[in-house]
N, C-alpha and C positions, 0 to 999 in steps of 0.2 A: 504494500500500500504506500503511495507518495505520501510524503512528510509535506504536512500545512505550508511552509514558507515553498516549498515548489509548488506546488498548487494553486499561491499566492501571487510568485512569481509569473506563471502561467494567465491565472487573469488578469495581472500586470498588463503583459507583454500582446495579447489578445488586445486588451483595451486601446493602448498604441495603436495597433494597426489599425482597429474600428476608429477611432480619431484620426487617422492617417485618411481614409478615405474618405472622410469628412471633409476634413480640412482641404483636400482638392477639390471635393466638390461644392467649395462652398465658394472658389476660386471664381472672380468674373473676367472673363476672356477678352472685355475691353482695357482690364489695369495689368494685360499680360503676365498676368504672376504677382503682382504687387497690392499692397492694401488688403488682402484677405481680410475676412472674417467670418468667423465661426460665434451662434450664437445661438448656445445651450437652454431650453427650458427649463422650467424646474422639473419638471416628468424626466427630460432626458436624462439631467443630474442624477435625478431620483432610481431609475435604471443600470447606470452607470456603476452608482456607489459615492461614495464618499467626496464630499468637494474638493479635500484633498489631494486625495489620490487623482482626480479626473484632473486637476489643474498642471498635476507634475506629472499625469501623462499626457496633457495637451502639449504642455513644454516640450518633454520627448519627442512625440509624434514631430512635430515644427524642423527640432534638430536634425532627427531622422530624414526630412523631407531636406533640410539643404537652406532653412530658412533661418529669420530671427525671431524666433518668435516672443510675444509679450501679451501676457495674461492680465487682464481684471475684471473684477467682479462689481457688474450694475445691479444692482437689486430694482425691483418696480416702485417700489415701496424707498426706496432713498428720494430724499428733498434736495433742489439743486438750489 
């Protein structure tokens, strides 16, 4: 039987790729590559797992991909 932290590691590394195809397809083909963005509901969150972990595998996914990437967190509910 795999040990928890591989199993762990596995939906890590799963999660990545699922972000990975995201984040291309979130790509508009008029900014050639540039200005992405990717934006999470809270169901997706909620699916995902933990905000943490989905933001340091967003990061990943980003580097993986050859980008820079930069995360943060709008809430609906923040006052501008």
């Amino acid at each position: 039987m795999p040990d928890k932290d591989e199993l762990a590691r596995h939906r890590y590394e799963k999660l990545i790729d699922h972000l990975q195809s995201l984040l291309q397809a979130a790509l508009k083909p008029e900014y050639q590559g540039y200005h992405g963005q990717l934006i999470l509901s809270s169901d997706d969150l909620a699916e995902m797992g933990d905000l943490k972990d989905v933001r340091r595998a967003a990061l990943e996914a980003g580097r993986c991909l050859g980008w820079k990437p930069v995360a943060s967190l709008i809430s609906r509910n923040s006052v501008c």
